[in-house]
N, C-alpha and C positions, 0 to 999 in steps of 0.2 A: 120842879118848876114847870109849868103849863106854859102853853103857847099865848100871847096876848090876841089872840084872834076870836070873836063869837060862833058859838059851835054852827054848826050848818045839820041839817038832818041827814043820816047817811042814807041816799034813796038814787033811786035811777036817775032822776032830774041833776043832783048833785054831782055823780060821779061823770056825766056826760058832762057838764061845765066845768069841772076840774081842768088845769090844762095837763097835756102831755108830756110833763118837766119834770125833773129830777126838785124832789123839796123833802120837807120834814111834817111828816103830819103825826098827829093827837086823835086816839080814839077813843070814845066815849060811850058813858051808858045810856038808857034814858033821862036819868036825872041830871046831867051834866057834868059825874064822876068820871076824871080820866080813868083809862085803861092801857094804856100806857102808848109807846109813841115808838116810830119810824121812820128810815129814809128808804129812798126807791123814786120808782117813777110810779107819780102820784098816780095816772089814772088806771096805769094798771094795776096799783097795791089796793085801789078803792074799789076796784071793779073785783077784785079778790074775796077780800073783806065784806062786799053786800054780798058773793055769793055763797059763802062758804064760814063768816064769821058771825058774832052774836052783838057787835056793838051800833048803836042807833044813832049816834052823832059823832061828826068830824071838822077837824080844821086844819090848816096848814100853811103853810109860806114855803114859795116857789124858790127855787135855788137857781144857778147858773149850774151847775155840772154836781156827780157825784160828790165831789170832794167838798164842794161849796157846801151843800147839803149837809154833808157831814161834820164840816166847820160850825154850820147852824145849830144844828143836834149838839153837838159839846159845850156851843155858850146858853143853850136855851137848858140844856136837862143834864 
């Protein structure tokens, strides 16, 4: 199961408005095939992933703490 959220482009502009929180994100191809999914703290895992990974779009939902997140991840995937 996917995140109900619309992809975003994975680019500089994106991951600098991402917030600093602990969430669950969804990476994707160009075409809008997931590639599978995460928790962490979003801006650093997207700041990773633009510089070092191969996916071109992302989405997510912010959590309250690791645990939260991780709660997210088990009812979403």
């Amino acid at each position: 199961m996917s995140l109900r959220k619309p992809w975003r482009d994975l680019d500089r502009s994106t991951v600098g408005a991402v917030p600093d929180r602990y969430g669950v994100y969804e990476l994707g191809d160009a075409d809008g095939a997931s590639l599978g999914w995460a928790v962490g703290v979003l801006r650093d895992e997207l700041k990773e992933e633009l510089a070092y990974g191969d996916a071109a779009k992302v989405r997510w939902v912010v959590a309250e703490s690791r645990d939260h997140a991780e709660r997210l991840a088990d009812d979403r995937f």
